[in-house]
C-alpha positions as CSV (number, residue, x, y, z in Angstrom):
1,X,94.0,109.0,68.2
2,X,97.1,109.5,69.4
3,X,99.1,105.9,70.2
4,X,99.8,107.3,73.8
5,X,96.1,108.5,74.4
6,X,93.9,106.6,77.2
7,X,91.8,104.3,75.9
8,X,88.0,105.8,76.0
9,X,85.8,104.5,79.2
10,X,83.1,103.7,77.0
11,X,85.8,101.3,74.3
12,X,87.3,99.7,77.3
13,X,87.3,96.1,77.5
14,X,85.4,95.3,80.9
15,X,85.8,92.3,83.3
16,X,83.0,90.0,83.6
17,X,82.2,86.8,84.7
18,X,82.9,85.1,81.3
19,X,86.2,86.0,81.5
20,X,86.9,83.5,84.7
21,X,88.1,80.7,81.8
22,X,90.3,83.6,79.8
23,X,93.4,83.8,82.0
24,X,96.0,85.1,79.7
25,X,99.0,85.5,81.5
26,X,97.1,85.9,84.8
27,X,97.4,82.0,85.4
28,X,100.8,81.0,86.4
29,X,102.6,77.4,87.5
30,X,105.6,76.3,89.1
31,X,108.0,73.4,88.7
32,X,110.2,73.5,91.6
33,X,109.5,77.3,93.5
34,X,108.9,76.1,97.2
35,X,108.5,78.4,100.5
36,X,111.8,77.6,102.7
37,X,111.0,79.6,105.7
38,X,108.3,81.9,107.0
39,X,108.7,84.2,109.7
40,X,107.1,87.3,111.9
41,X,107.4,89.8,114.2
42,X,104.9,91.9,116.2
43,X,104.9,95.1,117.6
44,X,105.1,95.3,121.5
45,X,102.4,98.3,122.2
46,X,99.0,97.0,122.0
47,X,96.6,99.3,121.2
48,X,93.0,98.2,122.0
49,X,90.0,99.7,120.0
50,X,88.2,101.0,123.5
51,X,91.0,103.2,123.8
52,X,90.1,104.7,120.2
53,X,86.4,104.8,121.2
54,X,87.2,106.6,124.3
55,X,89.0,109.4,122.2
56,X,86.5,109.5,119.6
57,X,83.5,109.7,122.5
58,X,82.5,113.1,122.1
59,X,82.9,113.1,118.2
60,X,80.3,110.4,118.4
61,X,77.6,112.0,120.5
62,X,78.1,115.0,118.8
63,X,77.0,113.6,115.3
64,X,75.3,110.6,116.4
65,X,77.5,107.7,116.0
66,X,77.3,104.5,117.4
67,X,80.0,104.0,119.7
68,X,82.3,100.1,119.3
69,X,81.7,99.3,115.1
70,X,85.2,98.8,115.2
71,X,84.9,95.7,117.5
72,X,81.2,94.9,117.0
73,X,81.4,95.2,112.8
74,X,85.1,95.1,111.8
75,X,85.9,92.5,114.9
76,X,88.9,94.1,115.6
77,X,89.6,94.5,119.2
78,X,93.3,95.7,119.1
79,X,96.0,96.4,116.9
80,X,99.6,97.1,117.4
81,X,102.4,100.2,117.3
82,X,105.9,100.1,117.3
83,X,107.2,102.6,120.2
84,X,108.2,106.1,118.9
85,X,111.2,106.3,116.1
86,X,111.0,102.6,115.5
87,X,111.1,102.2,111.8
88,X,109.6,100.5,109.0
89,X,112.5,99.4,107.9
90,X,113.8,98.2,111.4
91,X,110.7,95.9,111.6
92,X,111.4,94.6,108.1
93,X,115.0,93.7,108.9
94,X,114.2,91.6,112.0
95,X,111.4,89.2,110.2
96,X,114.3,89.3,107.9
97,X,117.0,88.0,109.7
98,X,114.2,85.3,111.6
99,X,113.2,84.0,108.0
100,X,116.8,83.6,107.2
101,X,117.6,82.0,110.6
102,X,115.0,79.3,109.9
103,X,115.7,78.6,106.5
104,X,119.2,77.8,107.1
105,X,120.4,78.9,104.1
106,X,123.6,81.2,103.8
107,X,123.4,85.0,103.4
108,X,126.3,84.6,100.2
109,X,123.1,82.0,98.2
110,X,120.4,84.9,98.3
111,X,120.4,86.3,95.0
112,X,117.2,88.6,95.6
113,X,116.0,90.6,97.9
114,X,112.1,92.7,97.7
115,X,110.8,95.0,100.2
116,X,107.1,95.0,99.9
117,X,105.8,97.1,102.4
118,X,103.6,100.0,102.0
119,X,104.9,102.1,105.0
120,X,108.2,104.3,103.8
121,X,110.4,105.9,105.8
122,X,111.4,107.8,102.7
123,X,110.6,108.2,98.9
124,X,114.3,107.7,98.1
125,X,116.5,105.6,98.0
126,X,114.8,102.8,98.5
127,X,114.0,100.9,101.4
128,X,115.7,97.9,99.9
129,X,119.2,99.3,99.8
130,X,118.7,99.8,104.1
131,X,117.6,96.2,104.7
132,X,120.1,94.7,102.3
133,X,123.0,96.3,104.0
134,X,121.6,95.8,107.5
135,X,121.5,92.0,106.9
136,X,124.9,91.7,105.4
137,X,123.7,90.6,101.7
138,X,126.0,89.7,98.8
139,X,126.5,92.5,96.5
140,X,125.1,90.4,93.6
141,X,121.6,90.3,95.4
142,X,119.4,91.9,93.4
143,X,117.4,94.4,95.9
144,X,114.0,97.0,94.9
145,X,110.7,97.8,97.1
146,X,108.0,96.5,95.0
147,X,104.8,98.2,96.2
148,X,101.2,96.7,95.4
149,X,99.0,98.1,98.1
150,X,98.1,94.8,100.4
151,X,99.0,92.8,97.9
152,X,103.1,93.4,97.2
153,X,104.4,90.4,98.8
154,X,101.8,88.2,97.1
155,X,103.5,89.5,93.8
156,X,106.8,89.3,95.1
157,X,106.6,85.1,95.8
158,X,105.6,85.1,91.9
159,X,108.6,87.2,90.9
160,X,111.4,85.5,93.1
161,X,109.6,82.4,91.6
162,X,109.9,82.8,88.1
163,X,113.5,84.1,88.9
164,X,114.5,80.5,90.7
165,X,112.4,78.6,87.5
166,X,114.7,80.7,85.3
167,X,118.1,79.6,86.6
168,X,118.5,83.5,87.7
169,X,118.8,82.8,91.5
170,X,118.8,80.3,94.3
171,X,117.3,81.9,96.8
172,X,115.3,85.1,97.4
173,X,114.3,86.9,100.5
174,X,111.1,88.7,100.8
175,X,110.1,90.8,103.4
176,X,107.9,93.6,104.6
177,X,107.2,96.0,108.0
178,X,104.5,98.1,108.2
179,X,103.4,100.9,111.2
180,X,100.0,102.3,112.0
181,X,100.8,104.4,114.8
182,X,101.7,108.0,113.4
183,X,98.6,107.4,110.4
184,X,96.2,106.6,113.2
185,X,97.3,109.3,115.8
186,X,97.1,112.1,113.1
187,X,93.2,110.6,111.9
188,X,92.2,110.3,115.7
189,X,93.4,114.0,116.1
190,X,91.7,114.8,113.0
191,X,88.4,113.2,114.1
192,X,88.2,114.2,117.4
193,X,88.2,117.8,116.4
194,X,85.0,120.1,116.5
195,X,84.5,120.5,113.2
196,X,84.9,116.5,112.4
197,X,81.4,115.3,110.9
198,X,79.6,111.9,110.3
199,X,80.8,111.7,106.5
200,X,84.5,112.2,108.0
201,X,83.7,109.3,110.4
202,X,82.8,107.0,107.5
203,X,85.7,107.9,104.7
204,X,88.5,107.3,107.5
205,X,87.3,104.6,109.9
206,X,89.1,101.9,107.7
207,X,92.2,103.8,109.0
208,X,91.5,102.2,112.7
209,X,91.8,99.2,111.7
210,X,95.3,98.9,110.3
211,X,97.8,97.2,112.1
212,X,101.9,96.9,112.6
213,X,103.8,94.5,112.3
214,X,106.5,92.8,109.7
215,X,106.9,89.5,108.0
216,X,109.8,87.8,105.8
217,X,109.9,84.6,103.8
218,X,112.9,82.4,102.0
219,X,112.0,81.1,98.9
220,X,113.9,78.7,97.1
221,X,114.1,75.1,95.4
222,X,112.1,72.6,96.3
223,X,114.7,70.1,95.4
224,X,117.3,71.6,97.2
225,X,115.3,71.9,100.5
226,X,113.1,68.6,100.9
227,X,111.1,69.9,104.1
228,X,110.1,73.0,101.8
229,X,106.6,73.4,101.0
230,X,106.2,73.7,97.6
231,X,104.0,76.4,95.4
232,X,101.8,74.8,92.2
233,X,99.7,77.4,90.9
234,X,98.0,80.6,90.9
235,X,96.3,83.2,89.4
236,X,95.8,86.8,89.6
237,X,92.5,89.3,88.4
238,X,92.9,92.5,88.5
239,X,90.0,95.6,87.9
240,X,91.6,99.0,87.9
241,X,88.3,101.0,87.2
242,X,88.4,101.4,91.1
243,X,91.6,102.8,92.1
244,X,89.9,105.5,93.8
245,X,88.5,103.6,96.9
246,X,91.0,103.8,98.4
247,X,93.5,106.6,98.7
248,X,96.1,107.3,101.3
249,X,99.4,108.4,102.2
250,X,101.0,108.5,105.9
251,X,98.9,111.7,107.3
252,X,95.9,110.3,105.9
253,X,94.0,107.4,104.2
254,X,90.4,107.9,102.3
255,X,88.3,104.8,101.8
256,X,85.0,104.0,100.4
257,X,84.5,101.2,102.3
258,X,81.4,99.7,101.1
259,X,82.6,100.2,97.7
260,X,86.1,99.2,98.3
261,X,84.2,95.7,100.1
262,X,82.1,94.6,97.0
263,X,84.4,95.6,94.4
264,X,87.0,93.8,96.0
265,X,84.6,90.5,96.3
266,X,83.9,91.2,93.0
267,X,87.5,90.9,91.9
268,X,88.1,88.6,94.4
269,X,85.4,85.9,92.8
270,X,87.2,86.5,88.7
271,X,90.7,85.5,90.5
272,X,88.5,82.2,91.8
273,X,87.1,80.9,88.6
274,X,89.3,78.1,88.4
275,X,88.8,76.7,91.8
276,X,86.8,73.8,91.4
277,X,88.7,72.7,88.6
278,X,92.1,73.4,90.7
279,X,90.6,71.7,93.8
280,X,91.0,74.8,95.8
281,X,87.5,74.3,97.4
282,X,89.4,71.1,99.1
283,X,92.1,73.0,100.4
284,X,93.0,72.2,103.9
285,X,93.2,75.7,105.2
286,X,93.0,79.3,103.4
287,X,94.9,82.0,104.3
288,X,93.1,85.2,103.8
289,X,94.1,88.4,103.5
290,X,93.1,89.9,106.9
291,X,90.7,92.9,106.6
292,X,87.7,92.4,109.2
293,X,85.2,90.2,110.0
294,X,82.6,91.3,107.5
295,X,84.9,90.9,104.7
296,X,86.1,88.1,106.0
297,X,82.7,86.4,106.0
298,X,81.0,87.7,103.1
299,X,84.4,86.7,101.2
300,X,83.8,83.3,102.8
301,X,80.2,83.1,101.3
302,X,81.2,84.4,97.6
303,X,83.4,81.9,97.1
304,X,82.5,79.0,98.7
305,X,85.2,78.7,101.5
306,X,84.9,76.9,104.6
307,X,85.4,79.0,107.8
308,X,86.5,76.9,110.0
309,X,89.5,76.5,108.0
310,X,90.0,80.5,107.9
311,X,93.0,81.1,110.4
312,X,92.0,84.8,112.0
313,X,94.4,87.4,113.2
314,X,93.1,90.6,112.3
315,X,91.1,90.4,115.9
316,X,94.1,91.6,117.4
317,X,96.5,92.5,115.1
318,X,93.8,94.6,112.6
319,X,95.2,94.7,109.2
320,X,98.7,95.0,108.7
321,X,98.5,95.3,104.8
322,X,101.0,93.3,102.4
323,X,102.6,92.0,106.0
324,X,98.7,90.2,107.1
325,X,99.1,87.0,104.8
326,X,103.1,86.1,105.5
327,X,102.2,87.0,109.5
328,X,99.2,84.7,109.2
329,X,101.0,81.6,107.7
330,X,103.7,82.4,110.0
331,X,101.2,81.6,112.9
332,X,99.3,79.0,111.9
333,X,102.8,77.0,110.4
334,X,102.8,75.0,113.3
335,X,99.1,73.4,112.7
336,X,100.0,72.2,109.4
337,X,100.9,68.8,108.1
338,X,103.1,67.6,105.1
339,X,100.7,67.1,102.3
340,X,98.4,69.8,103.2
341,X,97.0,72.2,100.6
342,X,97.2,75.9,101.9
343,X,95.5,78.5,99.6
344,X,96.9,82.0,99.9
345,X,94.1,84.5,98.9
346,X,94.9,88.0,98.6
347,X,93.7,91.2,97.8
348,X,95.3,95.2,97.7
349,X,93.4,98.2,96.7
350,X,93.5,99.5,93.1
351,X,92.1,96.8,93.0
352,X,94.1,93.5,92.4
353,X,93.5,90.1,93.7
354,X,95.4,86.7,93.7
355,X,95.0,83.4,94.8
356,X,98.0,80.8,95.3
357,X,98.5,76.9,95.9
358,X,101.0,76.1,98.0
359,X,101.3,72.4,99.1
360,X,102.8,71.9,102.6
């Protein structure tokens, strides 16, 4: 076999649940990485899912369709567009410049800069090089998109992290704007047309529930910035065998969703197996990836998570990807107390999952 050849499906190691105790390099820790600032912005238009029901109406007569799963199952009753030639970038620049404002740290101490979002305005160059010039950076800060599905600014905290434990930088800027506007008003055309059929229904209604927004966070030294809340540990699972759930561009996203739901519980539950030992099951609030209310709750139920300390915004701001978690904590920042343990759980299609311990 050639040393570049795929590895045969049938020689292929396979996750299972022994391997919740065999992290490898999955499991990570930090000394002194904390979370200096947190900071969102939403998107003025609110878009309500009636309004989508009332477009799709005679799509669902015609092929049977229950009218209002997006409120009655996903539990989303609105989500949010920017107006007409607002960009992604745009959206990623002001949560920028908010986190910054809050952290109080100087523009010239920011040594990194990571665009996470999904959304592009363009394939090149990146989206990085906009926001880094729009919000006056040094020319020694470091700036790349990093793109994970849902789950890029999840892996960006762990890279500005391990950048700040190695000496490499003080601070590090991460931030992300997504858009759902032009995706969902292309799928509502799409199926609203005659020919649209039940199975086209199914493979694109996880489409009507994203969401816009953006979100930015300052990370840097716990010792240099006492009020900081500081990050401990996390781990990360990942189980590519299903990249093809879920499948989209901005004219058009294909999703399994069943499938994507329990493989991503599935994944979800590996990244968990060391909770009890962590003391994650104590935390003191969770912030989850925001999806919908059936993956919200059946996530809930797998791994043992109280509810009640479940923060919710995907009611009315669906599911605005890499951008849900940052806009969550963002909200809820507020409600916490020093000494509180905050669990960031989150997940992106492909599929890859990660939890994190930050204390606050």
């Amino acid at each position: 076999m050639a040393p570049w050849a795929p590895i045969p499906a049938r020689i292929r190691p396979q996750i299972s649940e022994k391997d919740t105790s065999m992290s490898g390099n999955a499991a990570f820790a930090y000394s002194d990485t904390a979370l200096v600032s947190v900071a969102h912005v939403e998107a003025p238009e609110v878009v309500t899912s009636d309004s989508f029901d009332q477009r799709l109406a005679e799509t669902y007569e015609r092929v049977g369709a229950q009218s209002g799963l997006l409120e009655s199952l996903a539990g989303i009753k609105e989500r949010r567009w920017w107006p007409e030639g607002h960009l992604f970038t745009d959206a990623a620049i002001a949560a920028g410049a908010k986190a910054i404002e809050a952290s109080g740290v100087r523009v010239d101490d920011i040594g990194l800069l990571i665009d996470t979002s999904v959304c592009r305005d363009r394939l090149e160059p990146s989206s990085a090089v906009t926001i880094h010039n729009a919000l006056d950076l040094p020319s020694w800060a470091l700036n790349f998109d990093l793109a994970n599905a849902c789950l890029g600014f999840m892996n960006a905290t762990q890279i500005a992290g391990n950048m700040i434990e190695a000496g490499q930088i003080d601070y590090a800027l991460i931030v992300d704007g997504e858009g759902s506007r032009h995706t969902q008003q292309v799928t509502l055309d799409r199926l609203a047309a005659p020919e649209a059929t039940m199975a086209d229904l199914f493979a694109e209604f996880a489409t009507l529930t994203l969401g816009s927004g953006g979100a930015a966070a300052v990370i840097g030294r716990h010792s240099d910035n006492p009020s900081s809340h500081r990050f401990i540990r996390g781990i990360s699972r990942a189980d590519t065998s299903h990249h093809d759930l879920c499948v989209g561009t901005i004219e058009k996203m294909r999703t399994d969703t069943r499938g994507l739901l329990n493989a991503g519980l599935d994944v979800s539950k590996l990244a968990w197996g060391d909770a009890e030992e962590y003391g994650w099951l104590d935390a003191d609030r969770y912030i989850i990836h925001q999806v919908s209310q059936v993956h919200t709750t059946m996530l809930c139920e797998r791994l043992g998570i109280d509810m009640a300390k479940v923060p919710l915004t995907f009611p009315y701001l669906g599911n605005v990807g890499p951008a849900s978690i940052p806009i969550t904590l963002s909200l809820e920042q507020d409600k916490l107390e020093p000494g509180d343990r905050v669990m960031l759980l989150g997940m992106g299609s492909g599929i890859n999952a990660m939890a994190t311990e930050l204390i606050w």
